[in-house]
N, C-alpha and C positions, 0 to 999 in steps of 0.2 A: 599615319606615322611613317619616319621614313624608310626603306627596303634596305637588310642587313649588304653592307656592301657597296652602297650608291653614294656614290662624290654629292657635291649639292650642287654641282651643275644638273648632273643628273636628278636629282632628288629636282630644280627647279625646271627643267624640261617636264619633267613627266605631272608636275601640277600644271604647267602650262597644256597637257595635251587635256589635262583633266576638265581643266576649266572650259577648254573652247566643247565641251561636249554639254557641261554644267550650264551654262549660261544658253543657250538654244531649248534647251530641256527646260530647266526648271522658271524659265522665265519669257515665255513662248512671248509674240511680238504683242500679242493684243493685248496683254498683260493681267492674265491670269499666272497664278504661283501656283508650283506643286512638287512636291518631291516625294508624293506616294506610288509603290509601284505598284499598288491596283489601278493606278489611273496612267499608268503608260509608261511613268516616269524610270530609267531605267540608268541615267548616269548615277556618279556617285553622290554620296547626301552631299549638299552644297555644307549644311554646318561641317560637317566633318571636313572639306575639304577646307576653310576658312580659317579654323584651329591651327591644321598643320601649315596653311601660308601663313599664320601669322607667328612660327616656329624661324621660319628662313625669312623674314621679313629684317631688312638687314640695310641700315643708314647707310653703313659704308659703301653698301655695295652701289648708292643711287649720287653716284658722281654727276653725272650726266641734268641732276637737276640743283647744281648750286646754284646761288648759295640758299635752297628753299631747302633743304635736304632733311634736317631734322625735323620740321616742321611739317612737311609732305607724311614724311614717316610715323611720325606722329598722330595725326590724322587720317592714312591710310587706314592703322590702328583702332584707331577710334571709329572706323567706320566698319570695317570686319567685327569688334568687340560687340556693337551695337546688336548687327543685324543678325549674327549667330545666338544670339542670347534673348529674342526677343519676349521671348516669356519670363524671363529674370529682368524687368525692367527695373532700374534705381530705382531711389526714392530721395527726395532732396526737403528738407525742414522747413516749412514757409514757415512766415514770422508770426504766425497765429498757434506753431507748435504744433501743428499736424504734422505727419508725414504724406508726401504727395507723391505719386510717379512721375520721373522723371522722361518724357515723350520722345525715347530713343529712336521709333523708327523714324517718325519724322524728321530726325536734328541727322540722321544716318542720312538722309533725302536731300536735306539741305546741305550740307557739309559738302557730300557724295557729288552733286551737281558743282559745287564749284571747286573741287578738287580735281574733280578727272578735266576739266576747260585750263586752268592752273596748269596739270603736267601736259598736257598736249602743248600750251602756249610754251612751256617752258624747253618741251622738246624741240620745238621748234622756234627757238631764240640764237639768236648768233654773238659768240662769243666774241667781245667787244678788246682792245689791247691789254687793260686793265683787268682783264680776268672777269669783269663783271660780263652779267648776260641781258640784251635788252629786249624787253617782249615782244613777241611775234607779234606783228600789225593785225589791229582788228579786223574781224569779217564779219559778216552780215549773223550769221547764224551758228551754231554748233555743227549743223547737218553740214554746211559749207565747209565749216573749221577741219572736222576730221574728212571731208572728202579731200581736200585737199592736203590733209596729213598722207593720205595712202601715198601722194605721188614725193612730196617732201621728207615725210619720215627720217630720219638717220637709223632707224633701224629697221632693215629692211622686212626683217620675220614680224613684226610688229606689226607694221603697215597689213600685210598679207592676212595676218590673223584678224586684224581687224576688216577687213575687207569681206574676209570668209565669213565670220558673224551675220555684217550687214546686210551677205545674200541668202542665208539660212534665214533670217529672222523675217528674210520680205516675207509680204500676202497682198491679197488686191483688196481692197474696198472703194467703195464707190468709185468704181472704174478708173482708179487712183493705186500705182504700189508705195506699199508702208512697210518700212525696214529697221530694222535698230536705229539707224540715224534720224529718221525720222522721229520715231518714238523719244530719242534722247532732246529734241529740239522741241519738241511737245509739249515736254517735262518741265528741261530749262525754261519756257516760256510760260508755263503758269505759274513755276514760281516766282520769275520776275516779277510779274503781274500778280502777285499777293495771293495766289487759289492754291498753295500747297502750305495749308493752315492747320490743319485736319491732326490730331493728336495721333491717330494712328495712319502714317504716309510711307502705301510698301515699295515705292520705287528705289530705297537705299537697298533693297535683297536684289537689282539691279544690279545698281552701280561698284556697290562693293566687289563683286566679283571682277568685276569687266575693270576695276580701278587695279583691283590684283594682279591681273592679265597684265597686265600696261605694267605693274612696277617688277612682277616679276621676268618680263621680257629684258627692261632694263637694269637689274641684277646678273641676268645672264648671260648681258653687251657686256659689262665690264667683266666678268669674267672670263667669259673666250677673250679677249683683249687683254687679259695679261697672262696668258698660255705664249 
């Protein structure tokens, strides 16, 4: 919750410091999850902190990604919603008059994959006379996409946090280094390729954070910007 006293720039700085410590912790590169502090884990609980971004999670503030803005917002939503609750899974009526679980972490997995590729393309789109924005030219890969956001970016703190991530999260295997980008490009490519099927798929306790990161960087542009 937020500290008696703190603007919401400040309130969104200080989840930004939170997350960049949440996301290296609780979702180490090789992708194991944990958020217990008998096993090291020492940042803050990731649900608790997903609760209160989804408190300051704020349409107006996401100018910077029209005209996707409600929709982004929406789905940021639904993808924090998802993966803080994941023992409260829905349940949806099939037409035989059961009730069945509805497979949140998975559809958080999928969603989550093509929402954080979405605002990166969208960050990096040039606004056209017409107000409209036309999408960043494809690349080969995700790993490429955001490597090449570090030096593109328009917001510079964004770039740099992400950048910071990608070298906390390296390790070496097979005489090879593997970094969140990597991992992120891994992901995305199995599920193009149809292998993230699996009714329970934990890559969205990923994504949601690191999708946080990124919208609440650009909450905080438009903010110092009209100071």
């Amino acid at each position: 919750m937020a500290n008696q006293g703190e603007t919401k720039t400040e309130r969104i700085e200080r989840l930004i410091r939170e997350v960049l410590e949440i996301i290296p912790s609780y979702t180490p590169a090789r992708g194991s999850f944990s958020s217990v502090p008998q096993m090291g884990y020492r940042a803050r609980n990731p649900v608790e902190w997903q609760r209160e971004f989804l408190e300051v999670l704020d349409s107006g503030l996401l100018h910077r990604l029209k005209p996707d803005t409600n929709d982004i917002a929406t789905l940021t939503a639904l993808v924090n919603v998802w993966t803080a609750s994941p023992g409260r899974q829905p349940t949806y009526k099939h037409p035989d008059g059961s009730r069945r679980l509805i497979p949140t972490l998975m559809l958080s997995t999928i969603v989550g994959y093509g929402l954080l590729e979405m605002i990166v393309r969208r960050l990096l789109g040039t606004a056209r006379n017409d107000g409209r924005v036309t999408p960043y030219r494809k690349t080969p890969s995700v790993e490429q996409l955001l490597s090449r956001f570090e030096d593109e970016c328009p917001i510079p703190d964004l770039a740099r946090d992400l950048a910071l991530l990608n070298q906390r999260m390296a390790y070496h295997e097979k005489g090879q280094t593997r970094n969140l980008y990597w991992r992120l490009r891994q992901g995305r490519n199995a599920l193009m390729h149809g292998h993230v099927l699996r009714t329970v798929e934990p890559e969205g306790l990923l994504l949601a954070p690191l999708i946080g990161l990124v919208v609440l960087h650009i909450q905080r542009d438009q903010l110092q910007s009209r100071q």
